[in-house]
Each structure stands twice: as structure tokens, then as C-alpha cells.
N, C-alpha and C positions, 0 to 999 in steps of 0.2 A: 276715126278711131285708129289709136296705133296697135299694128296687130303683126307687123311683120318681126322674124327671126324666133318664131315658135318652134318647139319641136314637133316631130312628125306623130301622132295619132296613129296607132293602130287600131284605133275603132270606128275609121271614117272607111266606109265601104259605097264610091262613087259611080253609081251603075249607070251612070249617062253613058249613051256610046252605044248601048246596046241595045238590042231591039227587045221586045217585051216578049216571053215564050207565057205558055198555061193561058187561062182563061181572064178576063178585063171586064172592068164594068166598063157600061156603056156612056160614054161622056156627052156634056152639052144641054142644050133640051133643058127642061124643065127638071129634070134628075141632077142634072150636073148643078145648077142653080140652088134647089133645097140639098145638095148635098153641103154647096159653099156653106149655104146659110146655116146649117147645123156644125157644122165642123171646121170651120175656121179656127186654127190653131184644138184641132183634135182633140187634143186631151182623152178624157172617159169616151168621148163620141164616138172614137175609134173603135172602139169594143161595143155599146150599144148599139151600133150601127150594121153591127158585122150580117143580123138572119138577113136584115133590107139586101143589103151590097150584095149576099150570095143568092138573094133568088134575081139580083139581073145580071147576073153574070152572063155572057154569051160567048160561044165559041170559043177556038184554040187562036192564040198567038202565033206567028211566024216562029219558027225555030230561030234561036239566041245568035247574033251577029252581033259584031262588035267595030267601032269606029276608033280612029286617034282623034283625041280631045284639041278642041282647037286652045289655040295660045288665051284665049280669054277665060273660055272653060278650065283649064292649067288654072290662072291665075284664081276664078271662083271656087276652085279648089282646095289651094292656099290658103284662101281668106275663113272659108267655112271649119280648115283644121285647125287655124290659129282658135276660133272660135270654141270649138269645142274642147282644146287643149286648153285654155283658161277656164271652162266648166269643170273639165276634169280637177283643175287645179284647184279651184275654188271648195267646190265641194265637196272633194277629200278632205284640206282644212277645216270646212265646218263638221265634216261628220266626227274627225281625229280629236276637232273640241269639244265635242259632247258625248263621247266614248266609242262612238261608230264607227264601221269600217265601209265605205263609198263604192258602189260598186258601178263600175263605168257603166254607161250605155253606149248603144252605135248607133252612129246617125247614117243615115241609107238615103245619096242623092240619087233623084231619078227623074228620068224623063217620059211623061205619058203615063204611061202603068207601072204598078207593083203589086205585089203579089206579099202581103206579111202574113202572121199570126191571127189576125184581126178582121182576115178576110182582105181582098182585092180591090183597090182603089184607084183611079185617077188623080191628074193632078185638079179637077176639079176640086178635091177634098180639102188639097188649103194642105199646108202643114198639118201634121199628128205624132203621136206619141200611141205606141202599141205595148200596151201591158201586158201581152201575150207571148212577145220575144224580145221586151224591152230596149227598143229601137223608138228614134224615130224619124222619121221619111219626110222626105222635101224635094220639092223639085220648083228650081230657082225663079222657075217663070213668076212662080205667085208674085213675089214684090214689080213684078214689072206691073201686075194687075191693082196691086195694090194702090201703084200710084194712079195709073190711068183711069181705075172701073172702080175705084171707093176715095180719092182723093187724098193717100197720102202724102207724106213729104218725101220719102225714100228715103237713101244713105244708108250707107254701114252701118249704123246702128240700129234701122229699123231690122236689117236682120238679126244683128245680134240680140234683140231683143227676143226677137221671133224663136231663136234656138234656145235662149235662155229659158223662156215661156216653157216651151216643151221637156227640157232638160229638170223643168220645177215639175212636170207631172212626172216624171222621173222618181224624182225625188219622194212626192208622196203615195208614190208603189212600196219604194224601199222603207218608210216610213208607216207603213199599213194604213195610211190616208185613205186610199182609193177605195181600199177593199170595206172600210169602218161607212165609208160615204155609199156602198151601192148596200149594205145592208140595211142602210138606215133607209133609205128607194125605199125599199120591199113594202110593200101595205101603204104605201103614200099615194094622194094624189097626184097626176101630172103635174099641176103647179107646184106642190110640196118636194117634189123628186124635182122641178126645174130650180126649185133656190137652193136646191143641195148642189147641185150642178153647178149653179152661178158661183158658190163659195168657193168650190172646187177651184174653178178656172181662175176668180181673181186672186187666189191663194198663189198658185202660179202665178200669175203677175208678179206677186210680193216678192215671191222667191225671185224670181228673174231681177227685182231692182236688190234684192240683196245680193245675188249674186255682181252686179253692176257696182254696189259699194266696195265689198271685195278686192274687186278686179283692180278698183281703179288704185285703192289700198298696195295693191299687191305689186301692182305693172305699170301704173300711171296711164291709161288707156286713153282718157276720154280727151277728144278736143269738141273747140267750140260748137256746138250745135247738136252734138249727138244725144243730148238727154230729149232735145223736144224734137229729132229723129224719132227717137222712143214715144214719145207720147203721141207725137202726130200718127203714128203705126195704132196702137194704143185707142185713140180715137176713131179711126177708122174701123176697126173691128167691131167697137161694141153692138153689143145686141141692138139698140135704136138707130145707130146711125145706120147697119145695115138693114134691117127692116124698110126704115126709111125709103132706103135706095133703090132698094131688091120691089119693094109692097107697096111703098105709097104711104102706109102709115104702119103704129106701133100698138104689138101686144105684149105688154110688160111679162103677164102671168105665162106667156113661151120665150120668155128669153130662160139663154141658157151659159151665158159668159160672161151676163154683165154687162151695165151701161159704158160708155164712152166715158164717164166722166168715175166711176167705181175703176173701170181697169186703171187709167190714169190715175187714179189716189194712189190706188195697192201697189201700184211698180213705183211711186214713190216715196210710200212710206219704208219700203224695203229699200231701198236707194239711201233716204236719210238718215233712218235706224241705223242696219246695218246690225240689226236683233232680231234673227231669226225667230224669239220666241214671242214677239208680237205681230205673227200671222195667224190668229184664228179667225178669218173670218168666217166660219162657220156659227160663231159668239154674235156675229155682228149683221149676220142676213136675218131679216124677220121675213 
């Protein structure tokens, strides 16, 4: 991906370096595991999740210290601003075309623990998006996991993908998406409230390959290989392949994000569209 000579982000707030203060769920274990598996790219899970994450909260954090970022971490720095400076860019334009005013979010690297709106999380949680301080948290490890412990491809773009994903749940907060999808929860079955979910998340998808149409519109971004970066991330995630991994085998009626082969459509019919208004798939989950 080309990404370099962006402007500088005042909404990237890089907490690596410092040590965690307040209270931390407790990582690893069989918690850290059904944490991945329900909250792999966050989304709503971030806020459903929150009474779980606050009854294992344990103990206080070391008081806050702070390190100098090494030259790599510097450069993962970079690459994550340039990233969200072209969501800014993007999605200002879509909202400016459809009469909307875009209002940024901030993305919060961390390392080990954080502490949001949404309640207190490790990086076991995978990437998320918090509707509570509309932010959303990352900490860089996951894609190293991603390649090694679900077998993706890696690359630049699996990230970019990964921020875009989150930056769509963004989006349908400001949209009243979010809030329209936990009313319609209420009085549902589990399974009925998990296809609302699933739509949720590959809807994000969409948005993220529209945002990817955009971009490449706008900046000329993509080189060779980065779209099936995106997808091999994309397959890794889904609800089956992780099941799979994590269980052994698969319960459709608890997936909560969507098959491996559903996120890869949604991120690329937003990719080839490049039509925001043929994302409903909440029309298209039975």
C-alpha cells in the first residue's frame, strides 16, 4: 500500500510506552480465548460485553510510566496515521455527498490494557470500536496473531482493512445504525439478536471496501497483492474458520460476524460498487 507523506492526525492517541494504571481484565485462559472469539474486530461486542469485562476486573495497575518508542514502533506509528487520515478523508467526502457532516473518531494504540468507555479490555479482545467515546483501540500485536494463530496472509493492507472495518462501525453510530440494530435485540432470540449482529459487522465490511474504492480513487493507494491481504484477513476472521480453530467444529446459530466467505463478498462489493447505498445487509441476512 502507498501510504507515505500523509498529514499528521490529531486524532491518533499512541499509548504504547506506557504502563497500564486503573483496573485490567484478566488475560489468557479460557477468558482471553471466548473473549477473541466474540470480539474479533469489536464492533457492538464492545459495549455488549462491557457487565462480562467489569465483573473480572481485578486489582489496580502500576502507576502510569512511560517509555521512548522504538524506531519501528515510530514507523508503526506512521503507517497507522496515514491510515486513518485517508478514513478521515474519505468519509468526510461521503458524508459532504450525501449532505452529512463526518465527525472523526480516535483511534487509541495500546499495549496490554485499556481502559475505554466500554469498560476495560486487553489485547486479547482483538481490535474494537467503542460507541461509548467513539474511539477505537488496537494494539498491534493482533496481526502478528493473526498470521501465526488463524493463518492469515498479513501485509499492509490486512491492517488497513482492519481499521477500516472499525472506522465502518464508526460510521453506523453516526448513522444511527447501531442504536436502530440493539432496539430491534430487544424481545429476540439469541439466535435472532446474533443475525442482527452478523449484518451489523458484514455491513462494516462493506463499508471498509468502500472506503478502499475511495481511497484508491482519491490517492492511488493499492499495489499488487493488497486486495487478497484484505481478504485473506477477511477469511481468517469469520465466525467458521474461527470456530473451527478455537472448537473443533461449527455453530452457525452463534456466529456473530459472519462466515469467512459473507465478509469477503461485503468488503468487496463495497470495493467494486463504490455505492454506499447498496449496504443493507440487514435486507439480505435471513
Amino acid at each position: 500500500m502507498k501510504w507515505q507523506g500523509r498529514r499528521k492526525s490529531e486524532n491518533l492517541d499512541d499509548r504504547r510506552g506506557m504502563s497500564s494504571g486503573g483496573k485490567t481484565i484478566v488475560g489468557g485462559g479460557i477468558i482471553g480465548i471466548i473473549i477473541l472469539l466474540l470480539n474479533v474486530f469489536g464492533g457492538e461486542n464492545a459495549q455488549m460485553l462491557t457487565p462480562v469485562l467489569e465483573q473480572i476486573n481485578q486489582g489496580q495497575g502500576a502507576p502510569t510510566e512511560q517509555r521512548d518508542l522504538t524506531a519501528k514502533e515510530l514507523e508503526e506509528q506512521d503507517f497507522v496515521n496515514a491510515l486513518l487520515v485517508d478514513n478521515e478523508d474519505v468519509w468526510t467526502k461521503i458524508f459532504q455527498e450525501n449532505n452529512l457532516t463526518y465527525k472523526k473518531p480516535k483511534l487509541v494504540l495500546f499495549e496490554g490494557a485499556v481502559e475505554t468507555a466500554c469498560g476495560n479490555a486487553t489485547s486479547d479482545s482483538g481490535p474494537f470500536y467503542c460507541p461509548g467515546d467513539q474511539k477505537v483501540y488496537m494494539d498491534l500485536a493482533f496481526f502478528e496473531e493473526l498470521k501465526t494463530r488463524f493463518g492469515a496472509q498479513g501485509g499492509d493492507f490486512a491492517t488497513a482493512y482492519v481499521i477500516a472495518h472499525e472506522i465502518g462501525h464508526h460510521v453506523q453510530t453516526l448513522l444511527g445504525t447501531s442504536d436502530k440494530m440493539r432496539q430491534l435485540q430487544q424481545g429476540k432470540t439469541k439466535a435472532e439478536a446474533n443475525k442482527l449482529s452478523v449484518a451489523l459487522e458484514l455491513q462494516a465490511d462493506f463499508y471498509a471496501g468502500i472506503w478502499t474504492h475511495y481511497n484508491q480513487k482519491m490517492n492511488n493507494i493499492l499495489e499488487e497483492g493488497d486486495i487478497d491481504e484484505a481478504l485473506s484477513a477477511a477469511q481468517a476472521v469469520g465466525d467458521d474458520a474461527i470456530q473451527a480453530k478455537i472448537q473443533g467444529h461449527i455453530v452457525p446459530e452463534s456466529f456473530t460476524h459472519g462466515t469467512s466467505a459473507q465478509r469477503k463478498y461485503w468488503f468487496m462489493k463495497g470495493y467494486k460498487t463504490g455505492d454506499i447505498t447498496q449496504g443493507n445487509t440487514f435486507a439480505e441476512i435471513k
